[in-house]
BAVEXDREN-38034 format. One line per field, with one value per residue (C-alpha): residue number from 1; residue in three letters; x, y, z. Coordinates in nm, 4 decimals. Each point is the difference from the previous one (the first is absolute). Layout:
<atoms>
k <- NUM / ...
r <- ala / ...
c1 <- X / ...
c2 <- Y / ...
c3 <- Z / ...
</atoms>
This chain:
<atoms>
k <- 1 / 2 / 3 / 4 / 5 / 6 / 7 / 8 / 9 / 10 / 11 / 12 / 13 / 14 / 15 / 16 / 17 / 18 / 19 / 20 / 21 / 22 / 23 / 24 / 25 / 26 / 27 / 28 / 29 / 30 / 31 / 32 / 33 / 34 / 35 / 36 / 37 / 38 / 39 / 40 / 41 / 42 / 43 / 44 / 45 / 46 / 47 / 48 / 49 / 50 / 51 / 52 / 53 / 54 / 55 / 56 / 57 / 58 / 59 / 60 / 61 / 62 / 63 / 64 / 65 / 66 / 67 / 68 / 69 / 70 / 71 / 72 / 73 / 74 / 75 / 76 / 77 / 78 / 79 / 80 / 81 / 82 / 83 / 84 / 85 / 86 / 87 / 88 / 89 / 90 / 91 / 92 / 93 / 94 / 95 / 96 / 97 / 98 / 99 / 100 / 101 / 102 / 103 / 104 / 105 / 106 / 107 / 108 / 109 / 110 / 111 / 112 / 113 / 114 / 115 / 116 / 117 / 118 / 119 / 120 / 121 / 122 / 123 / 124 / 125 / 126 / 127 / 128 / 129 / 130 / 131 / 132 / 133 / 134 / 135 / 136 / 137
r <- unk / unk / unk / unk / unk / unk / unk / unk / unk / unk / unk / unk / unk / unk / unk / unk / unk / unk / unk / unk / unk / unk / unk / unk / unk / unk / unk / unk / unk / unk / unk / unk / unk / unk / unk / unk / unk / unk / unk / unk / unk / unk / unk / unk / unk / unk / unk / unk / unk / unk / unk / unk / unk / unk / unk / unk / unk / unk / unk / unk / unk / unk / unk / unk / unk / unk / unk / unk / unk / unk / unk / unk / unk / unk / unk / unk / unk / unk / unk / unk / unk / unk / unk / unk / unk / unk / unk / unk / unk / unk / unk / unk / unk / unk / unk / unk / unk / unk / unk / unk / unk / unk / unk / unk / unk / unk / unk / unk / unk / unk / unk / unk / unk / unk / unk / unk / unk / unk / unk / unk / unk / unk / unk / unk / unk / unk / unk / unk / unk / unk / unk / unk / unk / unk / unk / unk / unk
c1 <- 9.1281 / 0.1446 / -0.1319 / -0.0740 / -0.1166 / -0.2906 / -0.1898 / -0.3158 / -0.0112 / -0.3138 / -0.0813 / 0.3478 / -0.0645 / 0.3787 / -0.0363 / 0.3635 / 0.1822 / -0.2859 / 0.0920 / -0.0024 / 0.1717 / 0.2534 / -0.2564 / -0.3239 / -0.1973 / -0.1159 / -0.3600 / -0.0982 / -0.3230 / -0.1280 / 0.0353 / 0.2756 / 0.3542 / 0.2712 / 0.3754 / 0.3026 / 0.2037 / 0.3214 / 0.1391 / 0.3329 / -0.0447 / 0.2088 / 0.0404 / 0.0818 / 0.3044 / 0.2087 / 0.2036 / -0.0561 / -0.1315 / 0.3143 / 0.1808 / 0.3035 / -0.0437 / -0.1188 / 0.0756 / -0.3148 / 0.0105 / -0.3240 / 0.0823 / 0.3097 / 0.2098 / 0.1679 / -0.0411 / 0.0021 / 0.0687 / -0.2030 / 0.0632 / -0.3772 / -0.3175 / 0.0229 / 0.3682 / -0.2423 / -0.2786 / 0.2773 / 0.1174 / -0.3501 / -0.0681 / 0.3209 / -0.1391 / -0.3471 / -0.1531 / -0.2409 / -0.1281 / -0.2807 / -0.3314 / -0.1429 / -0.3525 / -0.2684 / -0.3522 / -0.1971 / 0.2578 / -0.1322 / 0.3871 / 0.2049 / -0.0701 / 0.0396 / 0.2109 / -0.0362 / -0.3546 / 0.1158 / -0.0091 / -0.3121 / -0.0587 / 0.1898 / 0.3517 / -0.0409 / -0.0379 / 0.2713 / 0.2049 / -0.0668 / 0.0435 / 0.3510 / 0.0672 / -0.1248 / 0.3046 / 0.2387 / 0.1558 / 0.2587 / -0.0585 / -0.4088 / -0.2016 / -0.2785 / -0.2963 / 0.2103 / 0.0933 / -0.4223 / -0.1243 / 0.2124 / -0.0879 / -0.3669 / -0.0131 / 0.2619 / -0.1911 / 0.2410 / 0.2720 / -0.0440 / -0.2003
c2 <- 7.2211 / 0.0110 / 0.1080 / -0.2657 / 0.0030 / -0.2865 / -0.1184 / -0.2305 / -0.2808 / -0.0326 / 0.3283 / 0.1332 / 0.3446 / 0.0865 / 0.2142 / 0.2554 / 0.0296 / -0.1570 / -0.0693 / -0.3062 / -0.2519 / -0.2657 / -0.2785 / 0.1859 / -0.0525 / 0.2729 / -0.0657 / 0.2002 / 0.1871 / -0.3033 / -0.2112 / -0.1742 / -0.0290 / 0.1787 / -0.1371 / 0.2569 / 0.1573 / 0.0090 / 0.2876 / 0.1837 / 0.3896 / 0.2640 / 0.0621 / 0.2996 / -0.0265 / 0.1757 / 0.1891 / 0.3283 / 0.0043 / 0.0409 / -0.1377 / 0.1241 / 0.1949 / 0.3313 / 0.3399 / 0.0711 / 0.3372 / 0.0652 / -0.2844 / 0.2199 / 0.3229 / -0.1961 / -0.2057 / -0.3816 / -0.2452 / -0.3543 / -0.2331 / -0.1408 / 0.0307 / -0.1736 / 0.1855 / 0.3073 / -0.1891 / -0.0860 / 0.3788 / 0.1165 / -0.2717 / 0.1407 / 0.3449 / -0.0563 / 0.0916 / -0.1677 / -0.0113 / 0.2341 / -0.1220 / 0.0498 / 0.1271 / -0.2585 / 0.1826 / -0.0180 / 0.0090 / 0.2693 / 0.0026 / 0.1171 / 0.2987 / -0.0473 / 0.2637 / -0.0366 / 0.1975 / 0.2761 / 0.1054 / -0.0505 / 0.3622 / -0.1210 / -0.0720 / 0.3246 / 0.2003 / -0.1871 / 0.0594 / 0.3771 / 0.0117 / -0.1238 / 0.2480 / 0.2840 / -0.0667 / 0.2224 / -0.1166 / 0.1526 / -0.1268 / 0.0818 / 0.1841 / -0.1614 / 0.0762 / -0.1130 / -0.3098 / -0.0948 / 0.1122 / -0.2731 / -0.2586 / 0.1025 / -0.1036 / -0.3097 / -0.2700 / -0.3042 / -0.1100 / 0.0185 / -0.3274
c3 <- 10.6744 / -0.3045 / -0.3755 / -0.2880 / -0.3262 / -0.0353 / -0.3037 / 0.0174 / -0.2192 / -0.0375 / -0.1210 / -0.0897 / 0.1453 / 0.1824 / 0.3432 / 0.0301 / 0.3397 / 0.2123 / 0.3943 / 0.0800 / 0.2652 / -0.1012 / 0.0197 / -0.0612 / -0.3071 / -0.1953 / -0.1190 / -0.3221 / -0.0678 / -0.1790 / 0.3350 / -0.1119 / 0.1434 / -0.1299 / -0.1007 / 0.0518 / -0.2906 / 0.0389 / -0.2052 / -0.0432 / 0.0518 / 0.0035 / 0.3521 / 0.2077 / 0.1364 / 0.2473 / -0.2647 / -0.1415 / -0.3383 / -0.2048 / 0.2823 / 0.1998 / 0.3380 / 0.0647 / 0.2154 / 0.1829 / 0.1551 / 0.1987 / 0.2632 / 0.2315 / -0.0320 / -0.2450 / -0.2765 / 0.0371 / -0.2568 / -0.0498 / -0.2400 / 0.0047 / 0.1845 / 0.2587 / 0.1084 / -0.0253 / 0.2288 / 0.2871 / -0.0661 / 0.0290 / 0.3083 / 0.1771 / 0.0162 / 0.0912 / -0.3568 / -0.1971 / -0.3760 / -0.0691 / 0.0130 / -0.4049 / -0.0288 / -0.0471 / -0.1301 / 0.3233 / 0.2308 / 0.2969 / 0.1490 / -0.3333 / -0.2448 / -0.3651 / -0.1234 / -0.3540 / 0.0105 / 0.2006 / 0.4093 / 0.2101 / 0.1884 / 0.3349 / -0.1751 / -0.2387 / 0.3246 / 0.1728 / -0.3089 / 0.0181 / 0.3676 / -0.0730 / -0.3306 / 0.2269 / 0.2794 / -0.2943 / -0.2970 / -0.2376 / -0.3476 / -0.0129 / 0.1844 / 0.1785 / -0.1924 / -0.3222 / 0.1344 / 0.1586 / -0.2997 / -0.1579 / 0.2664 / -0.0773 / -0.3628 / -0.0053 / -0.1715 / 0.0949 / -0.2214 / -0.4213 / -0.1389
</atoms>
């Protein structure tokens, strides 16, 4: 279904992005049906902001370049990726890493440090993991 903008007439309150079929009438917490705005918005578009294409480097050994989005989504689609999922608050399937590890990923983290490293040692490098507070606000 797709999203409109409606506005009662009765009561002029105006409802944003509301789902609604083609021929279904929105009815508006007065009990009154709604008409549709029809507005021009500054849509998101397949482009880059800025525009022109892009190297992406995390998708093969290799960069690859796409011009927009959706080159990157067929890109993506070819090789059996997909977006990443963003954190919702309540979500029991995704962590939210801007407020730090929960104890399973810091010892999974460590676990991983632990197999040898070159630049820190290991304690250096959990200690850090330990008191990482998610990105700067």
């Amino acid at each position: 279904m797709p999203l409109y903008d409606v506005k009662c007439p009765a009561c002029g309150q105006e409802q944003v992005d509301v789902w609604a079929g083609m021929s279904e009438v929105v009815i508006c917490a007065c009990g009154s049906p709604t008409e549709r705005i029809w507005r021009t918005r500054a849509i998101i578009g397949d482009e880059w902001p800025g525009g022109g294409g892009r190297w992406i480097e995390n998708l093969d050994h290799s960069p690859v370049w796409c011009e927009n989005k959706r080159a990157l989504a067929h890109e993506m689609d070819k090789r059996g990726l997909r977006h990443p999922d963003r954190y919702v608050p309540g979500d029991k399937h995704l962590s939210n890493w801007g407020t730090g590890m929960d104890p399973y990923t810091l010892a999974a983290a460590t676990s991983l440090v632990s197999r040898g490293t070159t630049d820190a040692e290991p304690a250096v490098v959990c200690e850090t993991l330990q008191t990482y507070q998610g990105p700067p606000r």
